[in-house]
C-alpha positions as CSV (number, residue, x, y, z in Angstrom):
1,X,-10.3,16.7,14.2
2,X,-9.9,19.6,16.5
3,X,-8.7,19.0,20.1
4,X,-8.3,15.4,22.0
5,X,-11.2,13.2,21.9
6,X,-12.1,12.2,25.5
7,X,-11.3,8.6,26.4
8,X,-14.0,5.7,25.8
9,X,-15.9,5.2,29.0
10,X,-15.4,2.2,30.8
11,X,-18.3,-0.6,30.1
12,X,-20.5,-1.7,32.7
13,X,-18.6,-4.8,35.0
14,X,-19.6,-8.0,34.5
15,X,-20.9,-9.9,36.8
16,X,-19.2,-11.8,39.0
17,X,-18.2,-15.3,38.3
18,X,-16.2,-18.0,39.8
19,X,-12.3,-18.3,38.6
20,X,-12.2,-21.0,35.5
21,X,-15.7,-20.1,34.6
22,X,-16.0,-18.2,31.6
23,X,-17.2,-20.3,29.3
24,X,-16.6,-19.5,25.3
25,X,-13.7,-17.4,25.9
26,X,-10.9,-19.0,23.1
27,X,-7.5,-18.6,24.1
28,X,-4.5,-17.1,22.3
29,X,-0.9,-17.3,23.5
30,X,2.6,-16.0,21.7
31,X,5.6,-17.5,22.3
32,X,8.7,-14.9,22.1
33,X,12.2,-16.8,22.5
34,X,14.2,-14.2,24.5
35,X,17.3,-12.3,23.1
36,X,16.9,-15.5,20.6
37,X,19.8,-14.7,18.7
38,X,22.1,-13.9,21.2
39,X,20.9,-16.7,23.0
40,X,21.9,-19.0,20.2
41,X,25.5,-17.6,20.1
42,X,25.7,-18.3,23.7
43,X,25.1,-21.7,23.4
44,X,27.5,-22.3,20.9
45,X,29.8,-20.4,22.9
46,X,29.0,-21.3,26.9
47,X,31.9,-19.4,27.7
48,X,29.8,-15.9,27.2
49,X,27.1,-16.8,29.6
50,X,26.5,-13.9,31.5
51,X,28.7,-11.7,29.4
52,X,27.3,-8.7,27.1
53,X,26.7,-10.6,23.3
54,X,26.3,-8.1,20.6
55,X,25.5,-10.0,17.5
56,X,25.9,-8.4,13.7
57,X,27.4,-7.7,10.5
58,X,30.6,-9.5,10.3
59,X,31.1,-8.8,13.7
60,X,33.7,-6.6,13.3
61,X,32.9,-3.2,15.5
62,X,35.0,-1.3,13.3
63,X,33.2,-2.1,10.1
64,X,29.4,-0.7,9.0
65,X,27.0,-2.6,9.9
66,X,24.4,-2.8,12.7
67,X,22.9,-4.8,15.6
68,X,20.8,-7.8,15.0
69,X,20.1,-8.4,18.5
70,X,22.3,-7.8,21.7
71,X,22.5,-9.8,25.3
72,X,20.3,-8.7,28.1
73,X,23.9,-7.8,29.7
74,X,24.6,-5.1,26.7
75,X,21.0,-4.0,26.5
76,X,21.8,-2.5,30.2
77,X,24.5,-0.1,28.5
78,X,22.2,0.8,26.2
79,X,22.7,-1.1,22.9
80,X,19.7,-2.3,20.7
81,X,19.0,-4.1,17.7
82,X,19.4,-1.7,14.5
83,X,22.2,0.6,16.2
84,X,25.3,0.7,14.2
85,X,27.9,-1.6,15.5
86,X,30.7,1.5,16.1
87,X,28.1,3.4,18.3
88,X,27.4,-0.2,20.7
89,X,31.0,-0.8,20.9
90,X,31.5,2.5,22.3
91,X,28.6,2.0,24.5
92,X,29.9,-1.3,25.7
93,X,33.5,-1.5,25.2
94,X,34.0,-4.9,26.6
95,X,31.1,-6.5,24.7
96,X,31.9,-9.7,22.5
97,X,31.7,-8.9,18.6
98,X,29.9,-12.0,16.7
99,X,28.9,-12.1,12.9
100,X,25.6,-13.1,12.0
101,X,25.2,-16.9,11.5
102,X,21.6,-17.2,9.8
103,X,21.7,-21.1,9.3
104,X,22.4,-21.5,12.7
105,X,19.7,-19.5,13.9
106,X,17.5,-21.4,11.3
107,X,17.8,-24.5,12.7
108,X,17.4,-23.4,15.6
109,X,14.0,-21.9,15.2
110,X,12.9,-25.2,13.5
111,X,13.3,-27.0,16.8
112,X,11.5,-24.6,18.7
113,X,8.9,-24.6,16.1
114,X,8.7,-28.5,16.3
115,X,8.4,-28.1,19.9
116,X,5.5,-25.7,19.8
117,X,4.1,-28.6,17.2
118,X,4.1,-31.6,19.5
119,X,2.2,-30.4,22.2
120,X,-1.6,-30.9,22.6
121,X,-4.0,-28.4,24.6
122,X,-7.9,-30.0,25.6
123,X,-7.0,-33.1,23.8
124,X,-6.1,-32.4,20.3
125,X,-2.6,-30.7,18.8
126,X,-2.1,-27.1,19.2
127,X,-2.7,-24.7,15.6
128,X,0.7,-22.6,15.2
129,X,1.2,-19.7,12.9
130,X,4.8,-18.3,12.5
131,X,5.8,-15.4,12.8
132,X,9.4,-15.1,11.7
133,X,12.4,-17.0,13.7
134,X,11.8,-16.5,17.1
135,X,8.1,-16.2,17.9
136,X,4.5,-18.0,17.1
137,X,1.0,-17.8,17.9
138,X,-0.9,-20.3,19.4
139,X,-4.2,-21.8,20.1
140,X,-6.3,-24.8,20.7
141,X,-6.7,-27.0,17.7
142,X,-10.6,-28.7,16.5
143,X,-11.6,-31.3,18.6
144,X,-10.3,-29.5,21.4
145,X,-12.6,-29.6,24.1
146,X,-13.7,-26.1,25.2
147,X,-14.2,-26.8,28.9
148,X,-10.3,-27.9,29.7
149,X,-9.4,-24.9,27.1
150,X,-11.3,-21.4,28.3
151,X,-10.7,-21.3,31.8
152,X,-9.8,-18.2,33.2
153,X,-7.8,-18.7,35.9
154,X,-6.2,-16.1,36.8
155,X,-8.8,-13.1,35.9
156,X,-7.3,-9.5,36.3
157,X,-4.0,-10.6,36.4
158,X,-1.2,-8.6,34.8
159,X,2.3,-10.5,34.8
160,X,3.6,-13.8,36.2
161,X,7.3,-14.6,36.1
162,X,7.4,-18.6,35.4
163,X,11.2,-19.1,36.4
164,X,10.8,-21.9,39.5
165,X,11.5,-25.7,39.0
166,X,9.7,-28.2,36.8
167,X,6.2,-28.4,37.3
168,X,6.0,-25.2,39.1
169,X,2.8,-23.6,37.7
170,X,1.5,-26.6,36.0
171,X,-0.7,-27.5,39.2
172,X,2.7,-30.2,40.0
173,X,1.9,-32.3,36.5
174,X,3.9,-33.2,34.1
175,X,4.8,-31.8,30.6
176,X,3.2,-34.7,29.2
177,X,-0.2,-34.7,30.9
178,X,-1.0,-32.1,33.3
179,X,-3.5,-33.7,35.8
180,X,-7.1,-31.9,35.0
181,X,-8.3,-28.9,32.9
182,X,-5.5,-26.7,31.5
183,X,-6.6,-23.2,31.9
184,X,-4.5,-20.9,29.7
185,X,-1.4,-20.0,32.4
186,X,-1.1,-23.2,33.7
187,X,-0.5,-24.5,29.4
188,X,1.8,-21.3,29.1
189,X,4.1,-22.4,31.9
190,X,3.7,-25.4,30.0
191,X,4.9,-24.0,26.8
192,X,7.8,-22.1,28.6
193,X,9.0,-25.3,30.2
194,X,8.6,-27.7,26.8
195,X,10.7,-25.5,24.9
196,X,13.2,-25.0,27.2
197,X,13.8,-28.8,27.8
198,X,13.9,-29.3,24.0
199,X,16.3,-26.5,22.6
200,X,17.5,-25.1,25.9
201,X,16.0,-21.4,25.2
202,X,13.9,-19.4,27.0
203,X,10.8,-17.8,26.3
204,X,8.0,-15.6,27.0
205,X,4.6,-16.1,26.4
206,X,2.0,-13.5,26.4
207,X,-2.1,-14.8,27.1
208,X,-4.9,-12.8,25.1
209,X,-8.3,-13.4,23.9
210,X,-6.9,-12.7,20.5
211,X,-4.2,-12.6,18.8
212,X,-3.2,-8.6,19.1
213,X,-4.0,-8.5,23.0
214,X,-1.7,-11.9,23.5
215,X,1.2,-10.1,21.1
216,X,0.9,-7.2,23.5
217,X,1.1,-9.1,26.5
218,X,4.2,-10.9,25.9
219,X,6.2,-7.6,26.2
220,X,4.8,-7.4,29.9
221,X,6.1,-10.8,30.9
222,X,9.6,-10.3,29.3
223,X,12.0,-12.2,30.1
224,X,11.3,-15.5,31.3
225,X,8.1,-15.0,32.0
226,X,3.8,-14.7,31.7
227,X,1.5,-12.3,31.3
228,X,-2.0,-12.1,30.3
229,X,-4.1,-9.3,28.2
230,X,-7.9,-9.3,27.8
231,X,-10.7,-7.1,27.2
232,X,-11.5,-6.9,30.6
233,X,-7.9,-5.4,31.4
234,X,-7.3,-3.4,28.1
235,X,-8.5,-0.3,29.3
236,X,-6.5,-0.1,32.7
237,X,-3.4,-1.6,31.5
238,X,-2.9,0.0,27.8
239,X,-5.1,3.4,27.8
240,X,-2.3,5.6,29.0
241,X,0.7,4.0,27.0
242,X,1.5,5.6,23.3
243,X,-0.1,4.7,20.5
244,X,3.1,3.1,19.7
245,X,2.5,0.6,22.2
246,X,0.4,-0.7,19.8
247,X,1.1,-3.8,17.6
248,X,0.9,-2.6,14.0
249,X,1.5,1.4,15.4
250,X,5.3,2.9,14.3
251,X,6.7,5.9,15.0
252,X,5.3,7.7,11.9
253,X,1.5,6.4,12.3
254,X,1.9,7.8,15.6
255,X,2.5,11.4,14.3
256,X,0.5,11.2,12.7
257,X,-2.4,10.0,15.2
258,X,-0.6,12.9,17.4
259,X,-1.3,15.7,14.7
260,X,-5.0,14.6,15.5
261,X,-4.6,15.2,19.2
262,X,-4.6,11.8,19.5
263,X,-1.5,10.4,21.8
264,X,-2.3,7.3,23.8
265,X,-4.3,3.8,23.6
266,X,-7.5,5.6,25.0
267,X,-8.0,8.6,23.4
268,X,-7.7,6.1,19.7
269,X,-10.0,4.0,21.4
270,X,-12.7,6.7,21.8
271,X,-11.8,8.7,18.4
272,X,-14.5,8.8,15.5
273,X,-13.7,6.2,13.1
274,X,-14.9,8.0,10.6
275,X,-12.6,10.8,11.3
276,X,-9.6,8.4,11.1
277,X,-10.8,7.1,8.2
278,X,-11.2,10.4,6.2
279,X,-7.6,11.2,7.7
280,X,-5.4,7.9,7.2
281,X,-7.4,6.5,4.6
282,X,-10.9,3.8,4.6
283,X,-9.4,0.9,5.0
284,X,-6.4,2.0,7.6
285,X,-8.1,4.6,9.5
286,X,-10.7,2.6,10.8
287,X,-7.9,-0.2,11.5
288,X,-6.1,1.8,13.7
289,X,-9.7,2.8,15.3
290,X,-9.9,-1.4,15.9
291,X,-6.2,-1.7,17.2
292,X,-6.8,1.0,20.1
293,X,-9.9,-0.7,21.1
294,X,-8.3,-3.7,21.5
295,X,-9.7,-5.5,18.6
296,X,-8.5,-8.4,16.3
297,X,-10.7,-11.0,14.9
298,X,-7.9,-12.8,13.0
299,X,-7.6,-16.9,13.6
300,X,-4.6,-18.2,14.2
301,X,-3.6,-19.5,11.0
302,X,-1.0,-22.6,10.2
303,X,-1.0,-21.9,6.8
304,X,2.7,-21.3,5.9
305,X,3.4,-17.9,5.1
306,X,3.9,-17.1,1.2
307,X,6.3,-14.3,0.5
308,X,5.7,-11.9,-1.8
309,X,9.1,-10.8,-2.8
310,X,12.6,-11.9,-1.9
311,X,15.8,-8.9,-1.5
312,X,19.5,-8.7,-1.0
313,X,21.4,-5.8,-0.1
314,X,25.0,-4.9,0.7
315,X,26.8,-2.0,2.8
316,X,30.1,-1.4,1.4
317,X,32.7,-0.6,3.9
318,X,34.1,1.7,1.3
319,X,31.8,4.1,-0.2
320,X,31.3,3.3,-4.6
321,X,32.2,6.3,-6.8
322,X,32.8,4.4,-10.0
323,X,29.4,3.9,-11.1
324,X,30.4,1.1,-13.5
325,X,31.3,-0.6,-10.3
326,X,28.0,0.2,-8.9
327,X,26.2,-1.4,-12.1
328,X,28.2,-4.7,-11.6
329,X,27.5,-4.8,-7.8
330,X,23.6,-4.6,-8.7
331,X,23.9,-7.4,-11.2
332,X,25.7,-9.3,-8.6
333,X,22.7,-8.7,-5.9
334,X,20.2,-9.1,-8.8
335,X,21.5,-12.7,-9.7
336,X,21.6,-13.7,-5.9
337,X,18.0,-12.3,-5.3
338,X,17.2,-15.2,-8.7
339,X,18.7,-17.5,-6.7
340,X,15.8,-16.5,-4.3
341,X,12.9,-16.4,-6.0
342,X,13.8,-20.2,-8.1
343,X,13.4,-21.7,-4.7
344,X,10.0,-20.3,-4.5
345,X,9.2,-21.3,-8.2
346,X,7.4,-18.0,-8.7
347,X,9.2,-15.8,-11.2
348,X,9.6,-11.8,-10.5
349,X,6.8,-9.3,-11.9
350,X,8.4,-6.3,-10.8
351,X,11.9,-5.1,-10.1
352,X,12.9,-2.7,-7.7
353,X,16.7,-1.1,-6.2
354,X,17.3,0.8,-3.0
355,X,20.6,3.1,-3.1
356,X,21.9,5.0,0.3
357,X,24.2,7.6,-0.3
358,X,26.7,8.7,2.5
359,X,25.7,9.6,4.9
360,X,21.7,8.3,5.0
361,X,20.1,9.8,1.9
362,X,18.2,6.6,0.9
363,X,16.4,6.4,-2.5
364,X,14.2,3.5,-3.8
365,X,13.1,3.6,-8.0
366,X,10.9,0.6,-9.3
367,X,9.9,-0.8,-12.8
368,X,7.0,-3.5,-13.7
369,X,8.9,-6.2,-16.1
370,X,6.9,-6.2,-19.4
371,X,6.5,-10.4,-19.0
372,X,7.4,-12.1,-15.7
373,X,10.6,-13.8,-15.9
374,X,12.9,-15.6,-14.2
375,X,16.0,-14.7,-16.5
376,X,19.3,-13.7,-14.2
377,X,20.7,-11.3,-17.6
378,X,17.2,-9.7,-17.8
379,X,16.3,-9.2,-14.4
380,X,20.1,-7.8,-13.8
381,X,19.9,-5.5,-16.5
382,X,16.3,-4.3,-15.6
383,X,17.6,-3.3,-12.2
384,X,20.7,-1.9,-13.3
385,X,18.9,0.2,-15.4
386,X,17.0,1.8,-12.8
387,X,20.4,3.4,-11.9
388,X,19.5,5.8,-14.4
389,X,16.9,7.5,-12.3
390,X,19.2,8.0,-9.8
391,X,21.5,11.3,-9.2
392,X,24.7,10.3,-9.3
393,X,26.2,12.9,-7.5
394,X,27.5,11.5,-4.0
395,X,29.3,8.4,-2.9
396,X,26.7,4.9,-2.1
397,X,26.8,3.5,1.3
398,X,24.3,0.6,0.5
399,X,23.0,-1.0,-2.6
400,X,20.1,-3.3,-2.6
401,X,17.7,-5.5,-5.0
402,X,14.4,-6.5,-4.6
403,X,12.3,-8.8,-6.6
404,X,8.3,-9.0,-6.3
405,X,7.1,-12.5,-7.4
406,X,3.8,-13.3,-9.1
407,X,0.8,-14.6,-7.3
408,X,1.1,-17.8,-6.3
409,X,-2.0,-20.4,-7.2
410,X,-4.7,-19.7,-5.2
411,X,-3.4,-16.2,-4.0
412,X,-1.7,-15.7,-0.7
């Protein structure tokens, strides 16, 4: 491809129908808990309301290790998750230090997730699909009745904050039966104002009529807040941003794309497909084409997700020279990464290690076990002998282990 393709041209407008009249259209919201984790370390702590939270490691700043999350308050010095925790605290000096507490965070997701469980949209209960700790798709479940359900109430809107008093954008009803039909917004504010009287967090909840456009639109009513993303608005609100914008888009996709002359939502949108898929491969390329137009047919799915491998890794706050100590320190991630994989019943196929040399030289080898095993000597051995295929010529930073299970029955 040669040159920019020229953006798609906008589709003919629809014709004009009354607000909360659209009938068909299925509804998708995601629910984001805001700064989630920081937000659970302030509630343990009530003391650091309002002061910057930087959460990670062993929340030591002088130690390796980076940002799981960080406060609204330090995000405005310029911290963010993934930073190493030496270069936030000299971004924000006075921000509080807090290891990691996963089983805290854990339970704390559960409730939420409960939460988002017990609530009914059109007359039956909700369908939510996790996504990880702090976020979750919904829809209406069967039986739902489609009239109360697909109202569009708010056509052409972009973003609604949803911060007022109880009842406030649930047309005055309460959580437990709004009066009438419950058009998408009015069951986000809904959503917003459940979970926050149940676990005391805040969320965002983007609106979509699928599930990429409502991922998509949750970043535009962050925090605290609405916002709603549909096909009628794609174009005007997404065709300028980066193709990073995208859900499913990282940096290196996007060079990609940009080595095509392709650079923003639009000009993927009206690319050849079959260009794409030449370039970035059959099944991805014409993906990609899909995600800039918009598209996702994907159900929202309650089907707990399966993993398909379980890891451990370690940064050492002293760099490992003795290479016998960095044999035992695999066998000691190995035989937690076991510990792993018995919970999920499955044993591990394949065997893989990841090894970062000071300063960030990472390297990843691999090995297929000749029989599937669960076996802590055998799978600890296995990986330690992938050391072997590893120069070992510089100090290590960071060791990890990786274990890919079998299939479970019935596939994932």
């Amino acid at each position: 491809m040669t040159g920019r393709p020229d953006p798609e041209p906008r589709p003919e407008p629809r014709p004009e129908q009354p607000p909360g009249r659209r009938p068909g259209r299925r509804w998708v919201l995601h629910v984001d808990l805001d700064q989630f984790i920081a937000a659970v370390e302030v509630q343990r702590h009530p003391e650091l309301a309002g002061r910057p939270v930087v959460v990670g490691g062993r929340g030591d700043p002088t130690e390796r290790g980076v940002v799981a999350t960080a406060s609204y308050e330090a995000r405005e010095f310029g911290v963010g998750s993934g930073m190493p925790l030496r270069v936030a605290a000299r971004k924000c000096p006075d921000a509080v230090f807090l290891p990691a507490d996963h089983a805290a965070y854990e339970a704390a997701s559960v409730r939420v997730m409960e939460t988002l469980r017990s609530l009914t949209w059109g007359g039956a209960p909700v369908v939510v699909e996790v996504l990880g700790w702090d976020e979750a798709f919904l829809a209406a479940g069967p039986g739902a009745d489609p009239a109360e359900v697909s109202a569009d109430v708010t056509a052409g809107a972009v973003a609604e904050p949803t911060t007022g008093p109880r009842g406030e954008g649930v047309g005055g009803g309460t959580p437990e039966q709004p009066p009438g039909p419950v058009g998408p917004r009015a069951f986000a504010a809904l959503v917003r104002q459940r979970v926050l009287e149940e676990t005391g967090l805040h969320c965002s909840v983007g609106i979509g009529d699928n599930k990429l456009r409502a991922k998509i639109a949750t970043e535009f009513g962050k925090p605290r807040g609405v916002a709603e993303l549909t096909a009628d608005t794609w174009a005007e609100v997404m065709g300028e941003r980066p193709t990073d914008a995208l859900w499913g888009i990282g940096r290196k996709t996007a060079k990609k794309l940009s080595a095509l002359g392709i650079d923003t939502v639009a000009q993927l949108a009206g690319s050849d497909a079959r260009v794409l898929a030449a370039e970035l491969g059959p099944t991805m390329g014409p993906w990609y084409h899909r995600l800039g137009r918009g598209e996702d047919s994907s159900p929202v799915d309650a089907t707990p997700w399966v993993p398909r491998a379980h890891g451990r890794e370690e940064t050492y706050q002293v760099d490992l020279e003795d290479w016998e100590r960095i044999a035992e320190e695999v066998r000691v991630l190995t035989r937690r990464t076991v510990a792993d994989i018995d919970r999920e019943g499955r044993p591990a196929a394949r065997v893989a290690i990841k090894v970062r040399f000071k300063p960030f030289l990472t390297v990843t080898r691999s090995l297929t076990m000749p029989a599937p095993t669960n076996d802590p000597v055998v799978l600890a051995e296995a990986a330690v002998s992938l050391l072997d295929r590893v120069e070992h010529d510089r100090p290590v930073r960071l060791l990890g282990v990786r274990l890919e299970m079998t299939e479970p029955t019935g596939g994932y």
